[in-house]
N, C-alpha and C positions, 0 to 999 in steps of 0.2 A: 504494500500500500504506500503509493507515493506518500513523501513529507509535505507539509501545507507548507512550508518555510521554503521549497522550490515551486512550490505553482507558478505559472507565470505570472501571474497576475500579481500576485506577494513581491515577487522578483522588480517585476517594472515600476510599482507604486515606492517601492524602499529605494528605487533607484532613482528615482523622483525626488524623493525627501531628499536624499544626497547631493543630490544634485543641487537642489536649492539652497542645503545648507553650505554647499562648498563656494558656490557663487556668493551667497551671502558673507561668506569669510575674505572673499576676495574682493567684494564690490564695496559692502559697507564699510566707511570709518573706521577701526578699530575703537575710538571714543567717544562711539555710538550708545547712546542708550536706545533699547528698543522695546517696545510694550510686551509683556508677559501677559497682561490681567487685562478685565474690562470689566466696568459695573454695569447691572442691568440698564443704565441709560446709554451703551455705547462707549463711554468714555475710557480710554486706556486708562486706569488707575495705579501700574505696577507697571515700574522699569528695571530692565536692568543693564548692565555692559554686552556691548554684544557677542564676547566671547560664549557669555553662562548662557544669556538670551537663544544665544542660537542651538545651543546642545542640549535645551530638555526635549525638543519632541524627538530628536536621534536618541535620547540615553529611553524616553521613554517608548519610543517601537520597539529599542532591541527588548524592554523588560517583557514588552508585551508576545514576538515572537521565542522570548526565551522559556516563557510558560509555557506556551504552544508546544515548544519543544520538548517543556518536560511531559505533560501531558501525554506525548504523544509515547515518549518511551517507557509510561507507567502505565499510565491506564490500560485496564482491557479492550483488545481490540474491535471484541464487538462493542464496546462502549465510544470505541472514537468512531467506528463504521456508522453507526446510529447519527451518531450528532455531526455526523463531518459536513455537511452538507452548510449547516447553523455557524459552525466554529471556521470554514472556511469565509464563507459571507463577511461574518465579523471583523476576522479579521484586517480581509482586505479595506472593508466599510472604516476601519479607523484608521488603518496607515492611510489609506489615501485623504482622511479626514486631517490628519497631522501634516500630509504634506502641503495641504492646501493652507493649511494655517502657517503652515512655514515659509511657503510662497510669497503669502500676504505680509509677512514678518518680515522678510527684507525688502521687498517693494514698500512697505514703509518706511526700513534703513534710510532708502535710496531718495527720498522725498515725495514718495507716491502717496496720494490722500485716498485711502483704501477704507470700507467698513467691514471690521472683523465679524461685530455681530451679525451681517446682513451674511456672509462667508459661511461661521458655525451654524446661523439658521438651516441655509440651504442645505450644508453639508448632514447636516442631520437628518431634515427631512428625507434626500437622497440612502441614507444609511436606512434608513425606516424602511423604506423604500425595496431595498437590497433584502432585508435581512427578512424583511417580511414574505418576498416569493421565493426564500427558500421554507423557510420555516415548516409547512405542512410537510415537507419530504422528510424531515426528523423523525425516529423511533424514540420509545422513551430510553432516556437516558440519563447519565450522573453530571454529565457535562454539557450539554448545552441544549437551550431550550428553558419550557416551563417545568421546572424541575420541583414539583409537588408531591407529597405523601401519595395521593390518590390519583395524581396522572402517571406517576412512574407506576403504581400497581396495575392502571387498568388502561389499558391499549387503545380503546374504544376513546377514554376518555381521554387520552395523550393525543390522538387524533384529528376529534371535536374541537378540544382545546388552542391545537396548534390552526389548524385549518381557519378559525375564526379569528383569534390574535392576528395572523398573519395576513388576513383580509385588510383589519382593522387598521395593522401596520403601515399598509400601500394605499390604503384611504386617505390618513391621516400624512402619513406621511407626502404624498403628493400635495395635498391642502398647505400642509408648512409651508414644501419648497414652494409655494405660488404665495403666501401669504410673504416669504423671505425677500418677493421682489417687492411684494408692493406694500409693505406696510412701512414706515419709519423708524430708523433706528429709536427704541425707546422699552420701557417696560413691557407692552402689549407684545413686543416680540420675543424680548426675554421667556416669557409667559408660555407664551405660545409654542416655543420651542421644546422647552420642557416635557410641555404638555403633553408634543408629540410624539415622547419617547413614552413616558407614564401611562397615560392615559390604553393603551393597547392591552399592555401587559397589565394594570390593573383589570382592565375589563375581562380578559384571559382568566386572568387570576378567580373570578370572582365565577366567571360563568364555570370554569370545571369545578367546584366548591360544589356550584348548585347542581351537575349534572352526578357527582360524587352520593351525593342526598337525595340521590332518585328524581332527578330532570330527566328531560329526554337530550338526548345529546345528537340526534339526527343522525347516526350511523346504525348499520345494522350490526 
């Protein structure tokens, strides 16, 4: 079973991050500060040098493919066969979320008036997006997915579960990325962005609970 740490996809998106953070090292200033944070109105609120500035989203993709990694050579392998479909999605849905953040982190070095918030919106929405038409392809599992008492026991309801979360994900998610162009940088989108991660996976949450308690769960 191929590693997730060479899919292509993994490969080109990290090779992206690098790519921006190497230009970054060679474009911007060295006595650059550049924004790390943003408060829900938009506003960069954290700076830093842009040596440290530019090395957490590289220190944080490796932490994140290094789990990957462990995972992959702990877990049972029916347990990664199950989830890999979730756990690949993912994680390309965040490296290419860190590169795009990375992007926008030295085109603002460079003097480009860029909105991150409007950036993390979309990118989320998009992520939602991803993660949600794979999601029904999941079996239950210990690793990725809705990983509940009563969905890992019953099939039916891992299923149910997934199939409609993951509806909800590509609804919602679609909604953001289009709310990401057209609303203004400001709380309403902070909000909103949240919202479209939360709000899926609670609903998920809440509906195999009810189907666990003798709902109908729509499968035979």
């Amino acid at each position: 079973m191929k590693s997730l740490l060479f899919a292509p996809a993994t490969l080109v998106l990290t090779g992206m991050l690098l790519a921006a953070t190497i230009t970054g090292f060679f474009a911007v200033p060295s006595e650059t500060l550049l924004p790390i944070h943003w408060g829900p109105d938009g506003t960069a609120d954290v700076f830093w040098p842009r040596n440290q500035a530019l090395s957490l989203a590289p220190v944080a993709v490796a932490l994140i493919l290094a789990l990957s990694a462990l995972a992959e050579r702990f877990a049972p392998k029916s347990e990664i066969r199950a989830g890999r479909h979730v756990t690949a999605a993912t994680v390309c849905g965040i490296v290419a979320l860190f590169a795009a953040i990375q992007t926008v982190i030295v085109l603002i070095g460079l003097g480009i008036d860029l909105s991150m918030t409007h950036v993390i919106a979309f990118g989320m929405g998009l992520l939602a997006i991803v993660v949600g038409n794979v999601l029904p392809k999941s079996q239950p599992n210990s690793l990725a997915g809705i990983r509940l008492p009563w969905t890992l026991e019953d099939a039916q309801n891992w299923r149910a579960t997934h199939r409609l979360t993951g509806s909800l994900m590509v609804t919602i998610g679609a909604l953001q990325a289009a709310l990401s162009l057209a609303l203004p940088t400001g709380t309403l989108l902070a909000i909103t962005t949240v919202a479209a991660m939360v709000a899926p996976v609670s609903i998920g949450c809440l509906y195999s609970y009810r189907i666990s308690r003798g709902g109908r769960s729509g499968t035979s």
